[in-house]
PDB file with SEQRES, HELIX, SHEET and CRYST1 records, atoms N, CA, C and O in Angstrom:
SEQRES   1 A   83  UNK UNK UNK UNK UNK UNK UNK UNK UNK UNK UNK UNK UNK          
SEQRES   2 A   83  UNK UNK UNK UNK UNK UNK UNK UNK UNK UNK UNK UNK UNK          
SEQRES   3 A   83  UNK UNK UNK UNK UNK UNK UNK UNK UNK UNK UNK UNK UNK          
SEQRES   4 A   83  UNK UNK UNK UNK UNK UNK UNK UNK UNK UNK UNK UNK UNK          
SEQRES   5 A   83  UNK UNK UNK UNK UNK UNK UNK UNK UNK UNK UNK UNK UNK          
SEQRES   6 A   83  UNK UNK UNK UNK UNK UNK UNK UNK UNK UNK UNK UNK UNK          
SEQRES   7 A   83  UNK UNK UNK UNK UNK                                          
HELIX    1 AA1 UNK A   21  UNK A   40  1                                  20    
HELIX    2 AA2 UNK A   45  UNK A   50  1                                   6    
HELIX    3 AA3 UNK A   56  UNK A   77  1                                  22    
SHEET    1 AA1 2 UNK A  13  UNK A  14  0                                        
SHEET    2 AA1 2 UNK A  81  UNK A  82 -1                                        
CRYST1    1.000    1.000    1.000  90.00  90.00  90.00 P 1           1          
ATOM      1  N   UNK A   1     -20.802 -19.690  23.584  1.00  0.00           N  
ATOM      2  CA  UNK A   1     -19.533 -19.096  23.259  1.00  0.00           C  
ATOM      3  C   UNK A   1     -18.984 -19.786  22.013  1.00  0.00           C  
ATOM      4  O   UNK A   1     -18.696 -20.982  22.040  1.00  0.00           O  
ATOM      5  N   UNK A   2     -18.807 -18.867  20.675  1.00  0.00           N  
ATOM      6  CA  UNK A   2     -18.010 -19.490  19.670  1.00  0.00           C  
ATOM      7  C   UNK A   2     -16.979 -19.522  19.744  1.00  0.00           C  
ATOM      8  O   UNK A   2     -16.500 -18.809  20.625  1.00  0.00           O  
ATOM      9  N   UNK A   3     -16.015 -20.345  18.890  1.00  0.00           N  
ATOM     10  CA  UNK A   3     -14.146 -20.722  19.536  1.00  0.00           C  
ATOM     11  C   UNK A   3     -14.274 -20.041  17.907  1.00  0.00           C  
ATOM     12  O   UNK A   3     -15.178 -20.074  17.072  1.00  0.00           O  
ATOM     13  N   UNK A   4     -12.855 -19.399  17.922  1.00  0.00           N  
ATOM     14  CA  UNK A   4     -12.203 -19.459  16.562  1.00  0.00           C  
ATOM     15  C   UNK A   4     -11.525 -20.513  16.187  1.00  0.00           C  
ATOM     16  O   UNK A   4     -10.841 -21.197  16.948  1.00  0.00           O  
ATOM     17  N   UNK A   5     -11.699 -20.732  14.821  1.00  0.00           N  
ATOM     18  CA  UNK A   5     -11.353 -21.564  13.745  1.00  0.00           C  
ATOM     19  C   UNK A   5      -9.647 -21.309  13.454  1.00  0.00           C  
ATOM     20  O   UNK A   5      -9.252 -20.428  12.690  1.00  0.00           O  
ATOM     21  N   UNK A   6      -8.768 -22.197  14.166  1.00  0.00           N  
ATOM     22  CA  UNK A   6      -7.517 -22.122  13.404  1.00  0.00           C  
ATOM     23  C   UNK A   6      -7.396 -22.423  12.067  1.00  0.00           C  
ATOM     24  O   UNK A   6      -7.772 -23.424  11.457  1.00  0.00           O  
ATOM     25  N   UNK A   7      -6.845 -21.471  11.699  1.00  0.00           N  
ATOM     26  CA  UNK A   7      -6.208 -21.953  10.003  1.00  0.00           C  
ATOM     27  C   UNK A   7      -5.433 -22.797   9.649  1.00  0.00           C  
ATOM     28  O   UNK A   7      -4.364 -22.941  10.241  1.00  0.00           O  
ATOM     29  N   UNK A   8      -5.682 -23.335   8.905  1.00  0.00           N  
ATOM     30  CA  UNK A   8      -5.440 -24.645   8.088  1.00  0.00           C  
ATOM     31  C   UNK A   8      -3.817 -24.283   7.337  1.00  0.00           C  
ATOM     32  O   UNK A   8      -3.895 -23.710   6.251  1.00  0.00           O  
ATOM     33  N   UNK A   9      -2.940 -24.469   7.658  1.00  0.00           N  
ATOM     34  CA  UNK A   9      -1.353 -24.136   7.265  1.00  0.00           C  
ATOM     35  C   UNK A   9      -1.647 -25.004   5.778  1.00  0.00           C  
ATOM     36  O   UNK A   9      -1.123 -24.377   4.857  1.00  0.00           O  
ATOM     37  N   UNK A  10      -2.172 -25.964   5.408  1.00  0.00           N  
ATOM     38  CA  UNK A  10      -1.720 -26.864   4.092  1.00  0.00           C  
ATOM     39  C   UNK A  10      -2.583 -26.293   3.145  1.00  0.00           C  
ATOM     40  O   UNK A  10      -2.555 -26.753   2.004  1.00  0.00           O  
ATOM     41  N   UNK A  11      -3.536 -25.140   3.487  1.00  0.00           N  
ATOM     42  CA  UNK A  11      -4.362 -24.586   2.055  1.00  0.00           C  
ATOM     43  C   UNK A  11      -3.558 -22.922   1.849  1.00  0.00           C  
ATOM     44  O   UNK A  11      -3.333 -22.185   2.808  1.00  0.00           O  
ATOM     45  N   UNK A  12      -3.216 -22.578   0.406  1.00  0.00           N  
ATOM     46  CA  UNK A  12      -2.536 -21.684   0.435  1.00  0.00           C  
ATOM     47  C   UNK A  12      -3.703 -20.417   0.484  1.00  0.00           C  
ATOM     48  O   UNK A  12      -4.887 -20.571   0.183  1.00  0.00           O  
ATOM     49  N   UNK A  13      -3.078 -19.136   0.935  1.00  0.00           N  
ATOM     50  CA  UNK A  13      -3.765 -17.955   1.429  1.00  0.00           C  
ATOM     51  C   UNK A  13      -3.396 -17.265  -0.033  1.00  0.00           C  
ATOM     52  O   UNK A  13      -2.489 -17.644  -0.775  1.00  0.00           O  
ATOM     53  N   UNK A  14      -4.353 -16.108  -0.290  1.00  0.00           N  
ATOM     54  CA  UNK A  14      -4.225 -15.252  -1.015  1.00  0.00           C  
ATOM     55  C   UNK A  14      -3.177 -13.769  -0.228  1.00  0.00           C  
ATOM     56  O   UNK A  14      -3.209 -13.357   0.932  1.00  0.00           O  
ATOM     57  N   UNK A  15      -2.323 -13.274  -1.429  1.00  0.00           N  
ATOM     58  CA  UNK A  15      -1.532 -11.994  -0.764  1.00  0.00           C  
ATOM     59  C   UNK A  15      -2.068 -10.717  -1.255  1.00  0.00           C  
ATOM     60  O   UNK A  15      -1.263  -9.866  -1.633  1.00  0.00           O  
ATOM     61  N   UNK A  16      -3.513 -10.446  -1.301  1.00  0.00           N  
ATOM     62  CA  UNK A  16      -4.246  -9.646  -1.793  1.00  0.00           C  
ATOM     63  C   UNK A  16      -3.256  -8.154  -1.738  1.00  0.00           C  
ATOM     64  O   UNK A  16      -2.534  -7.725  -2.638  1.00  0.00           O  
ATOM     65  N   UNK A  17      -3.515  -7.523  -0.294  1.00  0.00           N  
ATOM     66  CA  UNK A  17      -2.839  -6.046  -0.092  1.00  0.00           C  
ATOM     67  C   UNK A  17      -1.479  -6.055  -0.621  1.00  0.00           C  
ATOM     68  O   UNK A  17      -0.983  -5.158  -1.303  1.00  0.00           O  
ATOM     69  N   UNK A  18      -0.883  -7.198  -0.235  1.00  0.00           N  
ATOM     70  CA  UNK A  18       1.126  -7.247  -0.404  1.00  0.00           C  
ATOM     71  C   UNK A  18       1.411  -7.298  -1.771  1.00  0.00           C  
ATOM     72  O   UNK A  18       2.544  -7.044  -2.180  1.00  0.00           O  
ATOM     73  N   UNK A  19       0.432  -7.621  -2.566  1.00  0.00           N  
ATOM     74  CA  UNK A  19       0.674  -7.837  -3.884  1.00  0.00           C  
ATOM     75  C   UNK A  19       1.558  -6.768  -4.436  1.00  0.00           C  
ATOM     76  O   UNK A  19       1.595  -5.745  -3.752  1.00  0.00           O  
ATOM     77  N   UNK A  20       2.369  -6.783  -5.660  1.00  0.00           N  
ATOM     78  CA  UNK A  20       2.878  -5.611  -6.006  1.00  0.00           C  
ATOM     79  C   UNK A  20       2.227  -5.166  -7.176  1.00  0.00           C  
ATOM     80  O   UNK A  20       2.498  -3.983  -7.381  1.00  0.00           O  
ATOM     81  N   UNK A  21       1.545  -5.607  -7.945  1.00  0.00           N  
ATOM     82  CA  UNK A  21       0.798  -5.510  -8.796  1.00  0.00           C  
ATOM     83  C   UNK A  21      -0.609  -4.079  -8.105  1.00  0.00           C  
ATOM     84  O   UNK A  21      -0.683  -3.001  -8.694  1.00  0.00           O  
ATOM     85  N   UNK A  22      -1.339  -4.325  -7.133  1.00  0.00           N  
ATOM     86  CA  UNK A  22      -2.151  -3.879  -6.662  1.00  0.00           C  
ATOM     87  C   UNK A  22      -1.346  -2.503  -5.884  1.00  0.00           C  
ATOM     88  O   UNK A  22      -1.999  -1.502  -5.590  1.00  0.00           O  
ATOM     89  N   UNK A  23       0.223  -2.613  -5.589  1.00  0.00           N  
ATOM     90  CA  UNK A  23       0.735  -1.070  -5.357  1.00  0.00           C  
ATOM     91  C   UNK A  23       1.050  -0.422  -6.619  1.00  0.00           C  
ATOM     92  O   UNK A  23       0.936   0.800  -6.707  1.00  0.00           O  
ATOM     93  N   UNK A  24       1.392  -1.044  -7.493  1.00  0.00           N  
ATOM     94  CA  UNK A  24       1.906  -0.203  -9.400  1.00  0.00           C  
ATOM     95  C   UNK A  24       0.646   0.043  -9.400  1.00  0.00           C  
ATOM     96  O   UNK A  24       0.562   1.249  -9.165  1.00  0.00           O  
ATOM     97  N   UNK A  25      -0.482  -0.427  -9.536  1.00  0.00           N  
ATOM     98  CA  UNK A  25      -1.945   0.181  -9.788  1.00  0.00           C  
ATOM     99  C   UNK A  25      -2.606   1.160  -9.427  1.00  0.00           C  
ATOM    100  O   UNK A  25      -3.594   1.533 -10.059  1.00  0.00           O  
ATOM    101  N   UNK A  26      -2.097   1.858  -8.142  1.00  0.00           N  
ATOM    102  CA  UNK A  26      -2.751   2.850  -6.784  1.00  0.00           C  
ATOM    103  C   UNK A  26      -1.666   3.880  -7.274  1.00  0.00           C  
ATOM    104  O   UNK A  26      -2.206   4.969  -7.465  1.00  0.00           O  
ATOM    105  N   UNK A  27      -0.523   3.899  -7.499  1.00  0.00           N  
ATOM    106  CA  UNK A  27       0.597   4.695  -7.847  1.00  0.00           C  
ATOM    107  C   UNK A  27       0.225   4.981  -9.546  1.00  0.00           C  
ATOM    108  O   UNK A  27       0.384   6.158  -9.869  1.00  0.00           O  
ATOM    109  N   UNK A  28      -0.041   4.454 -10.173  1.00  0.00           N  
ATOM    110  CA  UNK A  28       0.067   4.770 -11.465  1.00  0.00           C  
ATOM    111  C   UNK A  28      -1.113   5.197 -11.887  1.00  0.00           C  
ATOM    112  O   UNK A  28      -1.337   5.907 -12.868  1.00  0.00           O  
ATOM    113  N   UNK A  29      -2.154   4.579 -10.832  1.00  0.00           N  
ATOM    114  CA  UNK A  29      -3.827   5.536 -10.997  1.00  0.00           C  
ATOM    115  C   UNK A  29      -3.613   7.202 -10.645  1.00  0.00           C  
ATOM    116  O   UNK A  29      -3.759   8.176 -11.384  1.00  0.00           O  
ATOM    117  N   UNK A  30      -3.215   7.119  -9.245  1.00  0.00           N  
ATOM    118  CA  UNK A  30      -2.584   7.905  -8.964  1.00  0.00           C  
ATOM    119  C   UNK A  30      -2.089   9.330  -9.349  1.00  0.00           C  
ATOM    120  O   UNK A  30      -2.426  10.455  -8.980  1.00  0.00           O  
ATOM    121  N   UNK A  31      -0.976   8.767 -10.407  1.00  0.00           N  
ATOM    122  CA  UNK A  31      -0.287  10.097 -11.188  1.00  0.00           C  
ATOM    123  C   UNK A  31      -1.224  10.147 -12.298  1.00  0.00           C  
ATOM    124  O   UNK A  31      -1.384  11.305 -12.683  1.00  0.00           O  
ATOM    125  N   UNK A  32      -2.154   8.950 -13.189  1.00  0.00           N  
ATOM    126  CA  UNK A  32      -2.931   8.967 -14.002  1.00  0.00           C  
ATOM    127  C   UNK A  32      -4.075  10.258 -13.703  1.00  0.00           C  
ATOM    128  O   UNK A  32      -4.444  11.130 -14.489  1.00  0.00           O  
ATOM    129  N   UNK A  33      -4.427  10.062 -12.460  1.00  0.00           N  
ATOM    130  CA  UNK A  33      -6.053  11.158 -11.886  1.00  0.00           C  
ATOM    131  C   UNK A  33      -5.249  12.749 -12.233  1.00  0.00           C  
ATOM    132  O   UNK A  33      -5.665  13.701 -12.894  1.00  0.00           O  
ATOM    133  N   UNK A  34      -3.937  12.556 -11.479  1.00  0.00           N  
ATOM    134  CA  UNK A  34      -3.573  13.845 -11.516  1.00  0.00           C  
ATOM    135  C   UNK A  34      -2.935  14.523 -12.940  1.00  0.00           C  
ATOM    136  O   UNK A  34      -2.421  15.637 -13.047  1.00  0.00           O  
ATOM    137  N   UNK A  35      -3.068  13.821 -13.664  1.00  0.00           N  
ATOM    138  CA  UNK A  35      -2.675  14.413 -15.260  1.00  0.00           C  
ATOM    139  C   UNK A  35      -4.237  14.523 -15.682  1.00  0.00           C  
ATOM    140  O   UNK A  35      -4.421  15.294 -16.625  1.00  0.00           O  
ATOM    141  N   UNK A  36      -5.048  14.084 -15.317  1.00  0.00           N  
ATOM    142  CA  UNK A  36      -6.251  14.490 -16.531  1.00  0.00           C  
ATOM    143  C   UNK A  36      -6.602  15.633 -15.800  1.00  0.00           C  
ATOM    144  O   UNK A  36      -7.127  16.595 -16.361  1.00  0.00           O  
ATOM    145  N   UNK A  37      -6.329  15.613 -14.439  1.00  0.00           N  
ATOM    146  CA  UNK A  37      -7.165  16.855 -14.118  1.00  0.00           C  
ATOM    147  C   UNK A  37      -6.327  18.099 -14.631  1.00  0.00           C  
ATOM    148  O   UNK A  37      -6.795  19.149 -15.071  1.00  0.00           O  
ATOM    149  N   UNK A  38      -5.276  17.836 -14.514  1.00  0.00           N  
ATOM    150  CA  UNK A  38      -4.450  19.293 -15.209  1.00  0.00           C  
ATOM    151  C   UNK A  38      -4.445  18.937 -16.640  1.00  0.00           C  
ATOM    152  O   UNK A  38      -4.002  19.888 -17.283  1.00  0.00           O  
ATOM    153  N   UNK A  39      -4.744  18.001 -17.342  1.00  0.00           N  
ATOM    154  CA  UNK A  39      -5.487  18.138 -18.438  1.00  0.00           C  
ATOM    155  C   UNK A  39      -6.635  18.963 -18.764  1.00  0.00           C  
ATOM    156  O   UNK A  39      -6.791  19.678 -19.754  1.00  0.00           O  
ATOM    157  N   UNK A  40      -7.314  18.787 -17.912  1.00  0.00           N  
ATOM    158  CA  UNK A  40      -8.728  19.326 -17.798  1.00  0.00           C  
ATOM    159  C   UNK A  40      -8.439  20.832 -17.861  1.00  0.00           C  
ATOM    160  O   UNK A  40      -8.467  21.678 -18.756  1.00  0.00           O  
ATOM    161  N   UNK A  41      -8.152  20.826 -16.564  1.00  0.00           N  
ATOM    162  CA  UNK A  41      -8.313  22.389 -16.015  1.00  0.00           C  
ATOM    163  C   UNK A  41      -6.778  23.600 -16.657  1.00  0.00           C  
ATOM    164  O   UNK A  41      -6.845  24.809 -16.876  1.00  0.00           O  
ATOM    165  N   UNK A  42      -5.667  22.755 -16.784  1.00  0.00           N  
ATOM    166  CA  UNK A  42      -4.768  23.806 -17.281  1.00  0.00           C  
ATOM    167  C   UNK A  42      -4.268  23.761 -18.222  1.00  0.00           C  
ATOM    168  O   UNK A  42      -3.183  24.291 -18.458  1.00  0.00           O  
ATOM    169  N   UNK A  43      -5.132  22.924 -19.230  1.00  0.00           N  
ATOM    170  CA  UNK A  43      -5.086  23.205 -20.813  1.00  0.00           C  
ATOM    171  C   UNK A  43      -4.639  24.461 -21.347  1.00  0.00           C  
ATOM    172  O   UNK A  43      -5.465  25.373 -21.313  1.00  0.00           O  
ATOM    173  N   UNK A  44      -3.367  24.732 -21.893  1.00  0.00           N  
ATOM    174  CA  UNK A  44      -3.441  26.305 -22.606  1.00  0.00           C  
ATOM    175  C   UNK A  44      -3.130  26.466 -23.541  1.00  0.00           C  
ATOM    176  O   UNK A  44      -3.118  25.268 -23.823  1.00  0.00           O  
ATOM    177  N   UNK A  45      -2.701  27.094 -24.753  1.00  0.00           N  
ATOM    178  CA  UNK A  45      -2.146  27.176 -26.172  1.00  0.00           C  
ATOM    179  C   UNK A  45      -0.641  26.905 -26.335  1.00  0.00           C  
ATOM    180  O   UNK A  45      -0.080  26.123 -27.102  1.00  0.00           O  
ATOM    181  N   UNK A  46      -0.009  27.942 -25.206  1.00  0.00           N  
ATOM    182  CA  UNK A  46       1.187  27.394 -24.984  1.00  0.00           C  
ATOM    183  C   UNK A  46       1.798  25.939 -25.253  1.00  0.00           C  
ATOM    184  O   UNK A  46       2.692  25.523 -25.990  1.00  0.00           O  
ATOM    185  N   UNK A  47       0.838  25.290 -24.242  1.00  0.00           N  
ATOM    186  CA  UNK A  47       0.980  24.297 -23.927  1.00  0.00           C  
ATOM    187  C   UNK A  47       0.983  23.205 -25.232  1.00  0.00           C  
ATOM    188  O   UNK A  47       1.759  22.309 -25.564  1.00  0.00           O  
ATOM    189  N   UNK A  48       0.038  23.604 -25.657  1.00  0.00           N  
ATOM    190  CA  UNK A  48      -0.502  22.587 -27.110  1.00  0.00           C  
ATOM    191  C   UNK A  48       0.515  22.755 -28.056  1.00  0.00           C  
ATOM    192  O   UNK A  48       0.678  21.870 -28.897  1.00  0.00           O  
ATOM    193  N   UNK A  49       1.209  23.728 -28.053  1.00  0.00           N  
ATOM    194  CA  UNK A  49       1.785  24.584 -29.543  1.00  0.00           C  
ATOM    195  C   UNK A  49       3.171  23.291 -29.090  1.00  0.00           C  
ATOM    196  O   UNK A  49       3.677  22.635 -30.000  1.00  0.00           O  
ATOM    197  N   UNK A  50       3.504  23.147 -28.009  1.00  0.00           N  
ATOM    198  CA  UNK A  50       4.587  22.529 -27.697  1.00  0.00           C  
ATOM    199  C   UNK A  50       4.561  20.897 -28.476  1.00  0.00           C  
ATOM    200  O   UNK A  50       5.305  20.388 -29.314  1.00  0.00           O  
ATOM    201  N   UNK A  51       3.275  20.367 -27.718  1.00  0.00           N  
ATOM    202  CA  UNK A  51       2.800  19.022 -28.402  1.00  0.00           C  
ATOM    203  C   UNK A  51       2.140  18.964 -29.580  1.00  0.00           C  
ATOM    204  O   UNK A  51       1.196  18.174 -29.598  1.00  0.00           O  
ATOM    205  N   UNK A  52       2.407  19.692 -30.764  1.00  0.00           N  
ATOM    206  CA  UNK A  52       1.288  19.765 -32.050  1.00  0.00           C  
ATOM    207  C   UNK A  52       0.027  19.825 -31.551  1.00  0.00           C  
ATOM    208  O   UNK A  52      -0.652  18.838 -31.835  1.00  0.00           O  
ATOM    209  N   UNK A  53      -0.441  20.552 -30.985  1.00  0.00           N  
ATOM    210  CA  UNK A  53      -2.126  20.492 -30.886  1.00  0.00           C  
ATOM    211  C   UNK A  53      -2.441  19.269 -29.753  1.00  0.00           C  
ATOM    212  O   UNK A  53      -3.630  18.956 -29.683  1.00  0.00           O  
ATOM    213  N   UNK A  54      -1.708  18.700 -29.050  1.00  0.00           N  
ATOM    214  CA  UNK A  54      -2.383  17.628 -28.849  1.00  0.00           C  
ATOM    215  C   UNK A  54      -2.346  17.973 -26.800  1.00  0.00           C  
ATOM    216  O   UNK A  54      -1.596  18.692 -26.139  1.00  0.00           O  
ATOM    217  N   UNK A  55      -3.496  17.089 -26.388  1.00  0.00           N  
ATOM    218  CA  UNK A  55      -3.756  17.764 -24.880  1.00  0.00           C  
ATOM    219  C   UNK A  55      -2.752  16.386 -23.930  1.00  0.00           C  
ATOM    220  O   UNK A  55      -3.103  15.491 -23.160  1.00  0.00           O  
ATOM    221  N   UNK A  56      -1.701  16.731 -24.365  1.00  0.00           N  
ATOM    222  CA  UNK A  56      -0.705  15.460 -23.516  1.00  0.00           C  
ATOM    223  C   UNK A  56      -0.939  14.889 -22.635  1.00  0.00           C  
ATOM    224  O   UNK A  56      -0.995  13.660 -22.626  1.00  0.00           O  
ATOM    225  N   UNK A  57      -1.260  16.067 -21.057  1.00  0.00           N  
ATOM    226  CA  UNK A  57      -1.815  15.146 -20.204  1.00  0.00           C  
ATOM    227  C   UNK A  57      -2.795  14.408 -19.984  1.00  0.00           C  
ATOM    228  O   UNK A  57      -2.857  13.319 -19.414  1.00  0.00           O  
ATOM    229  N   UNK A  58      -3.916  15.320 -20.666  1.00  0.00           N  
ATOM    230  CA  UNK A  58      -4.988  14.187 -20.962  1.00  0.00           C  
ATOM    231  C   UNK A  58      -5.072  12.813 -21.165  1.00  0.00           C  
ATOM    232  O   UNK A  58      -5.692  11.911 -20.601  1.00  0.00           O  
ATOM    233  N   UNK A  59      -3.836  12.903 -22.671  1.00  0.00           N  
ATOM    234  CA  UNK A  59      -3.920  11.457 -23.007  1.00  0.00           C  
ATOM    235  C   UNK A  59      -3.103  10.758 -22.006  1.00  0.00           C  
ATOM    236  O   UNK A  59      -3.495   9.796 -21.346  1.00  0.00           O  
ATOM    237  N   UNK A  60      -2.077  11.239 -21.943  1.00  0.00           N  
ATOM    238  CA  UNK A  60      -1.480  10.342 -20.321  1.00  0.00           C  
ATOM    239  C   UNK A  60      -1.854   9.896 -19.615  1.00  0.00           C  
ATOM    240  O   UNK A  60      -1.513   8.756 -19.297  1.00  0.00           O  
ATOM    241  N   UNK A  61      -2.929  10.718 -18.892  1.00  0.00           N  
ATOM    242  CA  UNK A  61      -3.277  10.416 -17.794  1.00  0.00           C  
ATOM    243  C   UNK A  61      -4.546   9.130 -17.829  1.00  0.00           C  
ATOM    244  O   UNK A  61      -4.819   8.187 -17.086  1.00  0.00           O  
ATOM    245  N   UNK A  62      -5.024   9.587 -18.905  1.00  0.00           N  
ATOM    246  CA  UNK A  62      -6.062   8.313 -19.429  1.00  0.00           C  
ATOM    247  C   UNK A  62      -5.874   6.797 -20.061  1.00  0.00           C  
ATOM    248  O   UNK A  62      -6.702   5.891 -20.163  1.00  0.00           O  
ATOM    249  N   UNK A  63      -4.054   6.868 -20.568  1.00  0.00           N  
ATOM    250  CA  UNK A  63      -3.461   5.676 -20.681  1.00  0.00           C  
ATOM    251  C   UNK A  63      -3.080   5.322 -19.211  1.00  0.00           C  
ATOM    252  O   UNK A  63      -3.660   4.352 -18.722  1.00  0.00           O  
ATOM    253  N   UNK A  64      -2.453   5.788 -18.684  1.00  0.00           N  
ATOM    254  CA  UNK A  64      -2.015   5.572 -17.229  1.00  0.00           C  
ATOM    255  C   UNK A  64      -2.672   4.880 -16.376  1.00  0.00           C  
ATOM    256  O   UNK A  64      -2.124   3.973 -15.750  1.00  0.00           O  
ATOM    257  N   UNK A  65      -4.472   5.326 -16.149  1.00  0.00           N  
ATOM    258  CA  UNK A  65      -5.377   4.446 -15.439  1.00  0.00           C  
ATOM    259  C   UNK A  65      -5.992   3.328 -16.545  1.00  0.00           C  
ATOM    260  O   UNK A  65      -6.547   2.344 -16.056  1.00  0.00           O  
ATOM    261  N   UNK A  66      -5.940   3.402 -17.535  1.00  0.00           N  
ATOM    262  CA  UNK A  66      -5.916   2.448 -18.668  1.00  0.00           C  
ATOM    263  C   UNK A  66      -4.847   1.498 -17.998  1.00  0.00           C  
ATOM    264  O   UNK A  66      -5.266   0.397 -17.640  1.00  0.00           O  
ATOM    265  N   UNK A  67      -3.557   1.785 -17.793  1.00  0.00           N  
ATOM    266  CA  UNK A  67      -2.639   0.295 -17.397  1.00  0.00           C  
ATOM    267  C   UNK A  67      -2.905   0.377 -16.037  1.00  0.00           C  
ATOM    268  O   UNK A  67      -2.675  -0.731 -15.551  1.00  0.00           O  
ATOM    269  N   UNK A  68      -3.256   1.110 -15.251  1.00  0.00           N  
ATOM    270  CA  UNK A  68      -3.730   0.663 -13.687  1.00  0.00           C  
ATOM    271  C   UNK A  68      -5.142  -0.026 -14.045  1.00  0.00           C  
ATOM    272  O   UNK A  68      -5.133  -1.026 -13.327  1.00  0.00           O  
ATOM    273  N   UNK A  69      -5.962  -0.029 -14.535  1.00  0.00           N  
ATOM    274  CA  UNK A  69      -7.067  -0.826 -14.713  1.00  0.00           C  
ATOM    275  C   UNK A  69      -6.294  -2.067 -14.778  1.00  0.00           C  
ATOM    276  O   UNK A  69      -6.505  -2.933 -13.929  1.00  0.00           O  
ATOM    277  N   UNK A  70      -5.456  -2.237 -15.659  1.00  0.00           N  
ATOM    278  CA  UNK A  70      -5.051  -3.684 -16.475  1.00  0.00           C  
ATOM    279  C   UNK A  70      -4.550  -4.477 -15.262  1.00  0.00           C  
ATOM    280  O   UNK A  70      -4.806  -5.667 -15.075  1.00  0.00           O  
ATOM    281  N   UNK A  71      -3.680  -3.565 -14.315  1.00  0.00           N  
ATOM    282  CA  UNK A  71      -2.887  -4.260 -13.179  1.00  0.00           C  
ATOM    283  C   UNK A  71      -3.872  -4.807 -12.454  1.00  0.00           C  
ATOM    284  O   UNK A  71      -3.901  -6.026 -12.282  1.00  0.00           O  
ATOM    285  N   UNK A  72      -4.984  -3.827 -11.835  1.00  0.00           N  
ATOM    286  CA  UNK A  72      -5.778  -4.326 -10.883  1.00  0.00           C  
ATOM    287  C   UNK A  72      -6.388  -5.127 -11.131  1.00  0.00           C  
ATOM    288  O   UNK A  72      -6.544  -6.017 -10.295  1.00  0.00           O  
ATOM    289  N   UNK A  73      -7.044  -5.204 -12.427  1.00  0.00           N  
ATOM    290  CA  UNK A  73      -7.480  -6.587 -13.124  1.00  0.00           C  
ATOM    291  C   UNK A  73      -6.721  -7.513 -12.925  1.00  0.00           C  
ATOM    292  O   UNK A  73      -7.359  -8.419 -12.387  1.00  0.00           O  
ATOM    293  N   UNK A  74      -5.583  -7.806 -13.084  1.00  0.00           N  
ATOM    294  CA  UNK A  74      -4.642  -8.763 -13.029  1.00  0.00           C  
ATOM    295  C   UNK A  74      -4.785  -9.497 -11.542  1.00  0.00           C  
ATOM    296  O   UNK A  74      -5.183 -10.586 -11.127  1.00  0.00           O  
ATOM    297  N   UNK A  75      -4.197  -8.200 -10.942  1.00  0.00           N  
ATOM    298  CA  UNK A  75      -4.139  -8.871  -9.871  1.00  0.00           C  
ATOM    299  C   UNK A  75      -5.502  -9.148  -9.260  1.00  0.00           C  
ATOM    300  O   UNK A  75      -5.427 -10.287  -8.798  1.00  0.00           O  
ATOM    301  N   UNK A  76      -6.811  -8.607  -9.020  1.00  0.00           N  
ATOM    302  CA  UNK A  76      -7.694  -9.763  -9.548  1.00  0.00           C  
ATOM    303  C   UNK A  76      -8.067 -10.794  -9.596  1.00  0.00           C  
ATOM    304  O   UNK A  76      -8.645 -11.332  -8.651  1.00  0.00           O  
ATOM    305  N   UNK A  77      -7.839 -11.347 -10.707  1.00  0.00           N  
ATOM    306  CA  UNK A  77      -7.918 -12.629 -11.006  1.00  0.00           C  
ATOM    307  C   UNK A  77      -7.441 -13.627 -11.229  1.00  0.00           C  
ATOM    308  O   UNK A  77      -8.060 -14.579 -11.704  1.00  0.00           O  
ATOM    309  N   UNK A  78      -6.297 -13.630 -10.948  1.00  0.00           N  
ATOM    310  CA  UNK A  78      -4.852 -13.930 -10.460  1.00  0.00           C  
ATOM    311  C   UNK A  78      -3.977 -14.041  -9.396  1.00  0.00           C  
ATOM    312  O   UNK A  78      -2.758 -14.016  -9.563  1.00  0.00           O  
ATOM    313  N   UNK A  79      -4.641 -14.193  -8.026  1.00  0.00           N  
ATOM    314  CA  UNK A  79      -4.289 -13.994  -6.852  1.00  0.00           C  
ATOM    315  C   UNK A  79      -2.827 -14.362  -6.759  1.00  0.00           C  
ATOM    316  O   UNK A  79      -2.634 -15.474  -7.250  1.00  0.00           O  
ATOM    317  N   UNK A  80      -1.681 -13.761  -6.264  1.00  0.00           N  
ATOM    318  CA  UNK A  80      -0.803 -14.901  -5.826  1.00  0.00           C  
ATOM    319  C   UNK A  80      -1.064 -15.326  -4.430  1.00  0.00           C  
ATOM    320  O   UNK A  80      -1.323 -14.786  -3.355  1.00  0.00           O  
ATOM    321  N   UNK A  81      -0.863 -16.665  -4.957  1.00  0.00           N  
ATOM    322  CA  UNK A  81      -0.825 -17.351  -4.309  1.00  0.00           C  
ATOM    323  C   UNK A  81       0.410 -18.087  -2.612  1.00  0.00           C  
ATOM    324  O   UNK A  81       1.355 -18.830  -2.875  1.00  0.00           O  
ATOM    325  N   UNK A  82       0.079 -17.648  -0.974  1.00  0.00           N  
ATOM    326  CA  UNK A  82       1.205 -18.230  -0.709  1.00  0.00           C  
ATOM    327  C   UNK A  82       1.012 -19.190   0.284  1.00  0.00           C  
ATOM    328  O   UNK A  82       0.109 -18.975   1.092  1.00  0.00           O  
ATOM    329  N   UNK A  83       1.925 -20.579   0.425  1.00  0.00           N  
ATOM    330  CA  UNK A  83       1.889 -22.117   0.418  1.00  0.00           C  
ATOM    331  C   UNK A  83       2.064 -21.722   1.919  1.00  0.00           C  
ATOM    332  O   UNK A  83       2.139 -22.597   2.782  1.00  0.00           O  
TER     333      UNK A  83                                                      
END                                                                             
């Protein structure tokens, strides 16, 4: 029969899930997925004539998981840390 291992209170734990960094990342991927795809798919002239030619959500949505990359990276490699 193995016993469990109490934890050690004087080494600090990582707050991986609680992080807030790792919820701005899931939320901002998030609305990021859902702009390229209506980038993608409901591209129209209308639409472009509004933004000079340019496919807005696209680029949105591809900066967007561009800074959710950056967060999740962050948080990452950067754990916070709690005592």
């Amino acid at each position: 029969m193995t016993t469990r291992k109490e934890p050690d209170m004087t080494t600090p734990r990582k707050a991986s899930a609680f992080d807030i960094r790792v919820v701005i990342a899931a939320l901002i991927g998030c609305y990021g997925a859902v702009l390229i795809i209506l980038g993608l798919v409901a591209d129209t002239a209308a639409a472009r004539a509004k933004t000079g030619d340019v496919n807005a959500n696209l680029w949105a949505g591809l900066g967007m998981l561009a800074v959710a990359a950056v967060f999740a990276i962050s948080a990452r490699l950067r754990p916070v840390r709690i005592e």
